[in-house]
SEVEX-857968 format. One record per residue: residue in three letters; x, y, z of N, C-alpha, C in turn. Coordinates in steps of 0.05 Angstrom, whole numbers, plus 5000, padded with zeros to 4 digits. Layout:
residues N
alaXYZXYZXYZ;...
This chain:
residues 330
unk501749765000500050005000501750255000;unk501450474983502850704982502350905002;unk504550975016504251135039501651395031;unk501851615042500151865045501652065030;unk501852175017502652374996502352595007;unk503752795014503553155024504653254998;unk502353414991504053574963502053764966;unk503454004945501254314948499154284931;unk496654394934493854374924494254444880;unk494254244872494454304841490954214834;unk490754324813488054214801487454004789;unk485753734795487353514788485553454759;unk486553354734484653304712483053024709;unk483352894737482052684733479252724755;unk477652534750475252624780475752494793;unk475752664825476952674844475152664870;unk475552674896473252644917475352814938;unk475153054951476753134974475753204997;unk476553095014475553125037477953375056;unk475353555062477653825067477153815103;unk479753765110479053835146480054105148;unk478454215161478654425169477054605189;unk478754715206477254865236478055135234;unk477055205254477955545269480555525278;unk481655845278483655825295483055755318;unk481255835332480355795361479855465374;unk479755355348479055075357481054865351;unk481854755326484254555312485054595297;unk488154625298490354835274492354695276;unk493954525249496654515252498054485225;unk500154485224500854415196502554105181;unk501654115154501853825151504753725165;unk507353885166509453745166510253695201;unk507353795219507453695250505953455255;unk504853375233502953175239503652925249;unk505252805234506852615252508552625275;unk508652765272510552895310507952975333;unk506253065322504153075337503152805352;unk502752645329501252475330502852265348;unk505052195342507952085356507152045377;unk507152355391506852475422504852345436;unk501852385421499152275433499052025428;unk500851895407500451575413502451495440;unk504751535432506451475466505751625491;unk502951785484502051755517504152025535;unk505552125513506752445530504552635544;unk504452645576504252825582504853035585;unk502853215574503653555579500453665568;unk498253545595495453585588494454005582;unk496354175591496254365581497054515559;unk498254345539500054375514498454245497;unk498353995495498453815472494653825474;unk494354035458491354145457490754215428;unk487954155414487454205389488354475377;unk487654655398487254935397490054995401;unk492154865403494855035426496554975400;unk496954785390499054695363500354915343;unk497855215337499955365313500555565330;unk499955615352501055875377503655835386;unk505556005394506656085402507755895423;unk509455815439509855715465510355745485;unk510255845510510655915528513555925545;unk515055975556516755825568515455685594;unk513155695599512555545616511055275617;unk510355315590509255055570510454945564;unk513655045555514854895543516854725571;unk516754795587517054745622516454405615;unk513054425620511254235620512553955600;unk511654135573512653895548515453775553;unk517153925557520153835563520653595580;unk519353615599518953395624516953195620;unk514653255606512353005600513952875577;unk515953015556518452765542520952735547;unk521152795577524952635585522352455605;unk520852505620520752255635519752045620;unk518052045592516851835581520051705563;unk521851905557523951775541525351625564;unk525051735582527551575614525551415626;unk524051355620521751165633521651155666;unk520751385671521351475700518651625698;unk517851725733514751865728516752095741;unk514052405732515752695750515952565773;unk514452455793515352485820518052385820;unk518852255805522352155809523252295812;unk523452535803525452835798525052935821;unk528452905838528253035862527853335854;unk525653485867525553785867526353895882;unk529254115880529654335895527954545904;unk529754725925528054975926525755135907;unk524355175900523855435881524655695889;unk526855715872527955955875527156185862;unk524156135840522656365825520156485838;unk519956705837517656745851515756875838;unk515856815805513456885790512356605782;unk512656405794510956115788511755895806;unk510055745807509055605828509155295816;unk509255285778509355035767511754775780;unk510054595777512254455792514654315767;unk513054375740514254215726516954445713;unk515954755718519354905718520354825741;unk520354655765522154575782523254405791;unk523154265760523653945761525554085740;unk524754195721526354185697529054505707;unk529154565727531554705742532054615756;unk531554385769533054165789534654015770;unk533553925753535853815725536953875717;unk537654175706538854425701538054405671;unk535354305671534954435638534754705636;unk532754805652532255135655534255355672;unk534255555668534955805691533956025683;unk533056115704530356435703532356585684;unk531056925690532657025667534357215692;unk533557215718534857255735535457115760;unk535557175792535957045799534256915822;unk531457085821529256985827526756915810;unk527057015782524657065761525556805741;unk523356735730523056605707521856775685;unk520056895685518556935666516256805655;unk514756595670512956375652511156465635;unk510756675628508956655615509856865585;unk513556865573513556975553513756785546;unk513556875516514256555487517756525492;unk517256295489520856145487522456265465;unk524256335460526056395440527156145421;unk528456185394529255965380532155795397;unk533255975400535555965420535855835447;unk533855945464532955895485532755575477;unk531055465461529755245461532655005456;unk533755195435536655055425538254885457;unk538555095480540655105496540154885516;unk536054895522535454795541535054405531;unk534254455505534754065501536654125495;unk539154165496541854055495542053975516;unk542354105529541754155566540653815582;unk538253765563536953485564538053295553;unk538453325522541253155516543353065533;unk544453205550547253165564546652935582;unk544553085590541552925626541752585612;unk542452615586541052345566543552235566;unk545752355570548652285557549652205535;unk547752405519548552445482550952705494;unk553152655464554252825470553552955448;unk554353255462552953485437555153675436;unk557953565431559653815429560453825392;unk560554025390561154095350562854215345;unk564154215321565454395314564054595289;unk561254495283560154645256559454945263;unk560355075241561255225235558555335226;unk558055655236555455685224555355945203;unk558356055206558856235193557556325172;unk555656185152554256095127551356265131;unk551456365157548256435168548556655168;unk546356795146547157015150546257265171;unk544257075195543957265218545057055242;unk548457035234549456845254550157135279;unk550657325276551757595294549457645315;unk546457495309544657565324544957305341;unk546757205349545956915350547556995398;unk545956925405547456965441549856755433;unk552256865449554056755457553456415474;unk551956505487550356195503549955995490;unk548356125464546155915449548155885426;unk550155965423552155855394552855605388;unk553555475408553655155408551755035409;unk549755105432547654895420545654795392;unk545955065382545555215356547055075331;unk549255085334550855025306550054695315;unk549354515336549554185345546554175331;unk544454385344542454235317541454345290;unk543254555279543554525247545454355242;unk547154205245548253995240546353725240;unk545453705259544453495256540853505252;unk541453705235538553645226536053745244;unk536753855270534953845288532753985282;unk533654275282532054505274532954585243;unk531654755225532954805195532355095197;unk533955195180534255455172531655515160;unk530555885163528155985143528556145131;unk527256145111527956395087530056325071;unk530356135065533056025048532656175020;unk533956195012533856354981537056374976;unk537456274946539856404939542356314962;unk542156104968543655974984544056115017;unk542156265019542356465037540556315063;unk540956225085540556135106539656275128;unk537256335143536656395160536256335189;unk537856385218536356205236533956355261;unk533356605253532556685262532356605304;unk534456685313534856605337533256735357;unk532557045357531557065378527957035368;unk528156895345523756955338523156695355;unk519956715359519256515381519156225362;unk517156085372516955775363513755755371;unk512055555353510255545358510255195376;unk507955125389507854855401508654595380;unk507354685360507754505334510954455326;unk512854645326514154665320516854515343;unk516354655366516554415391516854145394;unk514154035389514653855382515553635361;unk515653795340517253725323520453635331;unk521453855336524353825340524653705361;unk522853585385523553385400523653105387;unk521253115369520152735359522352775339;unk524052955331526652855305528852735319;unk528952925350531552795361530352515386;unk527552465383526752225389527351965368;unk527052065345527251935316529651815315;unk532352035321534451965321536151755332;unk535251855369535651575382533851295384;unk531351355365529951165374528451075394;unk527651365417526751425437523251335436;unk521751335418518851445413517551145390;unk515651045402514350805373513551035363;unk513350915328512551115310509451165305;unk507351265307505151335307504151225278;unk501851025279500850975248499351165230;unk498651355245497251555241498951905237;unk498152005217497952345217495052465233;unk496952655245494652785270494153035248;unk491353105233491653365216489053585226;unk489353775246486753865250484953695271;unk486353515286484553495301483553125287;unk484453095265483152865260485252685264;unk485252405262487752295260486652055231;unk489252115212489452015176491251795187;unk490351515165492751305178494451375154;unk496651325156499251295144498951205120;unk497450935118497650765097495450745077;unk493350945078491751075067493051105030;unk490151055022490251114994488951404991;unk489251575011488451835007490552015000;unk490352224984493252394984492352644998;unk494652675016493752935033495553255007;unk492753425016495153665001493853965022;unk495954105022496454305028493754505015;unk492354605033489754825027488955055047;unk491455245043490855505061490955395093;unk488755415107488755335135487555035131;unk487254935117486254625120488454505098;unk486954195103488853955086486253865069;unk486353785051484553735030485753375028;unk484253205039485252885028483452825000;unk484552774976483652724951483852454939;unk480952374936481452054935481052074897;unk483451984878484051914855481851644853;unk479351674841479151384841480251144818;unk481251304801482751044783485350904794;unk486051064822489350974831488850734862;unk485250804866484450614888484750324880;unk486150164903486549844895484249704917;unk483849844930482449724962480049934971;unk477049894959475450044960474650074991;unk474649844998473249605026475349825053;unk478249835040480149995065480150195067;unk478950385039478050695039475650725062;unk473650575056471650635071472350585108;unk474150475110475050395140476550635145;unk478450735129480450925133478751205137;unk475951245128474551455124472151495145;unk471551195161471051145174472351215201;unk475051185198476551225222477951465229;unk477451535202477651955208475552045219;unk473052065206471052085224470452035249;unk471151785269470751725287473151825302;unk475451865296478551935312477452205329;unk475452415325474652615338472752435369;unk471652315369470652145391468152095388;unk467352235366463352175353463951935337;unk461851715348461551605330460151555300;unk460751515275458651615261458751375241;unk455751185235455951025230456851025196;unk457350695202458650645170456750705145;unk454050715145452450795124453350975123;unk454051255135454151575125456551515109;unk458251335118461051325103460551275066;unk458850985073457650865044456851075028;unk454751215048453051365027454051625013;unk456951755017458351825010460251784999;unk460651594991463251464982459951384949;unk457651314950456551224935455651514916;unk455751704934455451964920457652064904;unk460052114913462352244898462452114875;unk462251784868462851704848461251674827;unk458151904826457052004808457252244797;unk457752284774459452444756457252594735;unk455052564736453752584712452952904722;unk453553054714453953324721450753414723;unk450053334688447353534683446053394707;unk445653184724442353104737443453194769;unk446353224771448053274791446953534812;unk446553584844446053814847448553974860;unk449654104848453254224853451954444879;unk451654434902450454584921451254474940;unk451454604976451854394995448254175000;unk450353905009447953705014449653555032;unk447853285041448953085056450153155085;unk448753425093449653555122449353345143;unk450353275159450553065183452253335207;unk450553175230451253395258452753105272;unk455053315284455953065317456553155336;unk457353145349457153225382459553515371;unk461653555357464253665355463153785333;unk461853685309462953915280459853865268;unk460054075243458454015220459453865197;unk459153615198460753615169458053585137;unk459053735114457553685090459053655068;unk457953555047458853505015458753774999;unk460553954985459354054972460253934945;unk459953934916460653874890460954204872;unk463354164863464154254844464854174810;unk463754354800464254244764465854504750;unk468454474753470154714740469454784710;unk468155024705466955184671468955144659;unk471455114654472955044634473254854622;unk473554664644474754354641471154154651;unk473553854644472053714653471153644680;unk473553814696474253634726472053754741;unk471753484764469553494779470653484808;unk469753594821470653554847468453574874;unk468753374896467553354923467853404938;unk468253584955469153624982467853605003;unk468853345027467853405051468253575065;unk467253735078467853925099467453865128;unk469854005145469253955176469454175192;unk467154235196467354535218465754495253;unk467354635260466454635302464654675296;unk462454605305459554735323459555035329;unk461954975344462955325358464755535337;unk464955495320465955585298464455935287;unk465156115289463456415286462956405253;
């Protein structure tokens, strides 16, 4: 079976069936290339019940969230619970979290003085760089480099602190440069990081050592897509559009399970006829008797989802889209 395909939204000339997930910002947001790192996380059971939230994935991160996440993946990679972590003093007196005082008894963290943390600005790129190295060591990876980052061309913005840990994960792939153009490399050190992004660069250097089982599933929006899906996922503004090719389907019987189990991955159950009876719709084509309008509306405890059909005036191509919106959606 051919894996899941991520590619950008083209117009396809054959007829097609897409199913578009898509939410509010306010409700389930992420982007295709966190989905498996997402998903990673919520299959091995990482705690960090104030993070790893539908709504929390394209925002910003906290340093005190990222407190949380840091510690709900060294104790699941060290197979130890927080209470193991002997906790020192708290020596901050703008927070009370216990999980920044596990993760400064370890010496992943230190305030930005010598009673303050700060919990509640966004983490820096840098910042993030210094403190899993920091965890690395705790791990006894060694993380010393000699790479050279000279190549960057906002290496001058870069803290003296965070230089090494910095050049250890563009080397290895950890984090990547933005704005590349013209061989021109960006690492933008002091811009924040979103949660998505977070976790990302933990599940790569999970990846690396082998730390994390791999998740069969893409987490996209709140739904969870299995892997091995004959759906192709593509890139559509704030949503993912899955586009079922039906001349490339080998396994009609595993679509309907796989479509089935997107549907249900939100926690509504919604029976297998709605599945059929959509899957029995898209693959009528006959335009003129066709009604190209929304239909097939179904309610669940979480969203609206409906069909609408498209017939592009130029061409032949036809297209379906499921849609998935909150209840609570403005």
């Amino acid at each position: 079976m051919k894996k899941c395909k991520l590619e950008k939204l083209l117009v396809s000339s054959i007829v097609s069936v897409a199913i578009f997930l898509s939410t509010s910002f306010a409700f389930a947001q992420n982007s295709a290339w966190s989905g498996q790192g997402i998903s990673n996380f919520l299959t091995n059971g990482i705690e960090a019940p104030n993070v790893l939230k539908d709504e929390k994935y394209y925002y910003p991160i906290t340093r005190e969230e990222f407190t949380e996440l840091v510690i709900g993946f060294y104790v699941k990679v060290s197979n130890i619970n927080r209470d193991d972590i002997e906790v020192k003093e708290n020596p901050f007196k703008d927070t009370t979290s216990l999980d920044v005082q596990r993760a400064y008894s370890l010496g992943i963290i230190q305030g930005i003085s010598k009673d303050a943390f700060s919990p509640n600005d966004n983490i820096t790129r840098e910042q993030i760089a210094t403190m899993v190295t920091r965890l690395l060591k705790l791990k006894g990876i060694d993380t010393e480099t000699n790479y050279d980052l000279s190549y960057c061309k906002d290496k001058d913005e870069i803290s003296e602190w965070a230089l090494d840990s910095l050049s250890y994960f563009v080397e290895n792939g950890i984090i990547k440069g933005v704005n590349i153009s013209n061989s021109n490399l960006y690492i933008h050190p002091k811009s924040t990081a979103t949660v998505e992004a977070v976790i990302t660069i933990l599940d790569r250097i999970a990846e690396k050592h082998n730390w994390l089982i791999k998740s069969k599933d893409l987490y996209i929006n709140g739904f969870l897509v299995p892997n091995d899906t004959e759906l192709i996922l593509k890139e559509n503004g704030k949503g993912i559009i899955c586009t079922i090719k039906w001349e490339e389907i080998t396994n009609i019987e595993k679509l309907k399970k796989d479509l089935i189990y997107i549907l249900n991955s939100k926690g509504e159950t919604i029976d297998d006829t709605i599945t059929s009876k959509f899957i029995n719709s898209v693959t009528t084509t006959d335009v003129q008797n066709e009604l190209w309008v929304k239909e097939d509306e179904i309610y669940t405890g979480n969203c609206t989802i409906y069909i609408t059909k498209h017939h592009y005036s130029r061409t032949t191509d036809i297209e379906t889209v499921l849609h998935f919106h909150p209840l609570n959606e403005n």
